[in-house]
C-alpha positions, 0 to 999 in steps of 0.5 A: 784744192780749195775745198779740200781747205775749206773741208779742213777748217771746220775740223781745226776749229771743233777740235779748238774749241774742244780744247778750251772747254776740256782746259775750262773744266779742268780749271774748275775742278781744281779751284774748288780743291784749293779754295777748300785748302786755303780759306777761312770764313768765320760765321757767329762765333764759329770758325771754318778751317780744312774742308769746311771743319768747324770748331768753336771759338770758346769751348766753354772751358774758360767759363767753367773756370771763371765759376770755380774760381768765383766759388773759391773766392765766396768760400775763402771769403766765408772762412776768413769771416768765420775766423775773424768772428772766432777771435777773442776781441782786444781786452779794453781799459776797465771803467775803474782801475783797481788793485794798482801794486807798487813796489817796496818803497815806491809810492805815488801821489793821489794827483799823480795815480789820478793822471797816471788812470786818465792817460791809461783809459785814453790809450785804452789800456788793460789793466794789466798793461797798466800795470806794467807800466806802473812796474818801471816806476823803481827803474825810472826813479833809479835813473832820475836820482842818479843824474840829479846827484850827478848834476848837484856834486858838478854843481858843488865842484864849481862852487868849490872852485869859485871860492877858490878864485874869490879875492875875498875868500881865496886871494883870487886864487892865493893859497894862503889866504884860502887856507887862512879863510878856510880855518876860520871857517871850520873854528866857526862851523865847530861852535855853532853848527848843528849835526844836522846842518852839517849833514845838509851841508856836506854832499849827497850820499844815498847811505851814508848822508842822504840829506845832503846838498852839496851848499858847503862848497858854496861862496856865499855859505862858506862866507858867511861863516868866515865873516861870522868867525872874523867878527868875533875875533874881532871882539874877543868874543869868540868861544869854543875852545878849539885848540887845533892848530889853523894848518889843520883846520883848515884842512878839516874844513877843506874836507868838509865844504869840498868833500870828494873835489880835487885838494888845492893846488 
């Protein structure tokens, strides 16, 4: 009986040992298949994948691209070049202007033209811009006349309105003593004034009185010919012959000295 068990044995464990092994090969021969399967190496740019499959990390394409559109840029640069060469260059301030038109009735001092050609040449102005320029001069003299009549007949308005209020001339604002002082004033003015002092006088009009001031209205002048007109009346030595009623002259001189201002109050 006991060798029939020490007989077993060595048969048992051949057959163990044999299992290992079988289960060893096994193993592997089926880690080599998962290994294939499943692991990436990378090697100088290059990259293995499913089985040893290689393709490269840069195909080339992304260089191709990079040339071409360098080239691209080179000939776009080149034609921009080409059409800025093309253009016509800027026309420039001439050394010398010349040939200067004005309008009808315009006309500019050699000081003011000799200004005028500096500022142009300093903006480097052609003469034709110039010229443009020169072309507003009518506009701008239009406007600049229109406010100075505007400022002189406010001007005359107050003046008008301080006689009015002198207690010398007006009673401080007196009707009748206003009226009285304006009627001396119009005797005086019709026996010693001249057309054309009448015309500086009166206000400015463009066609009708162009010389005028508007200074009529003005206290001072109004009371230098009352004080002329009492003066001589005073003396007896008033001449001129007037015979119109004081109501009425003082009415003609009412119009004269204020012209287009409101009448009295």
């Amino acid at each position: 009986m006991t060798n029939e068990t020490l007989n077993a044995a060595p048969a048992n464990n051949t057959d163990g040992s044999n299992t290992q092994q079988a289960n060893e090969s096994s193993a592997t021969k089926a880690a080599p298949g998962t290994d294939a399967n499943t692991q990436q190496q990378s090697t100088g740019g290059e990259t293995q994948n499913n089985g040893g499959e290689q393709k490269p990390a840069n195909d080339g394409k992304g260089g191709a691209s990079q040339e071409k559109a360098g080239e691209e840029g080179t000939k776009e640069g080149e034609q921009k070049s080409e059409k800025k060469d093309d253009a016509k260059p800027a026309p420039k301030a001439p050394e010398k202007y010349e040939g200067f038109k004005l309008a009808e009735g315009v006309k500019i001092a050699p000081e003011v033209q000799t200004k005028f050609e500096a500022i142009a040449r300093e903006l480097d102005l052609p003469q034709e811009a110039a010229q443009k320029l020169l072309d507003l001069a009518p506009e701008i003299n239009a406007m600049n006349t229109k406010a100075l009549i505007g400022i002189a007949n406010e001007q005359s308005d107050k003046w008008h309105e301080e006689t009015r209020n002198d207690k010398e001339l007006g009673g401080g604002g007196d009707e009748a003593t206003y009226t009285s002082t304006m009627a001396l004033v119009a005797k005086t003015r019709d026996a010693f004034a001249t057309p054309e002092l009448l015309s500086l006088l009166q206000r400015f009009d463009a066609k009708k009185n162009p010389n005028g001031t508007g200074l009529g209205n003005h206290p001072e002048v109004i009371r230098l010919f009352a004080r002329i007109g009492s003066r001589l009346s005073e003396d007896n030595k008033f001449v001129g012959g007037n015979t119109t009623p004081p109501a009425q002259q003082a009415h003609a001189a009412d119009k004269l000295y204020s012209n287009t201002t409101s009448k009295p109050k």
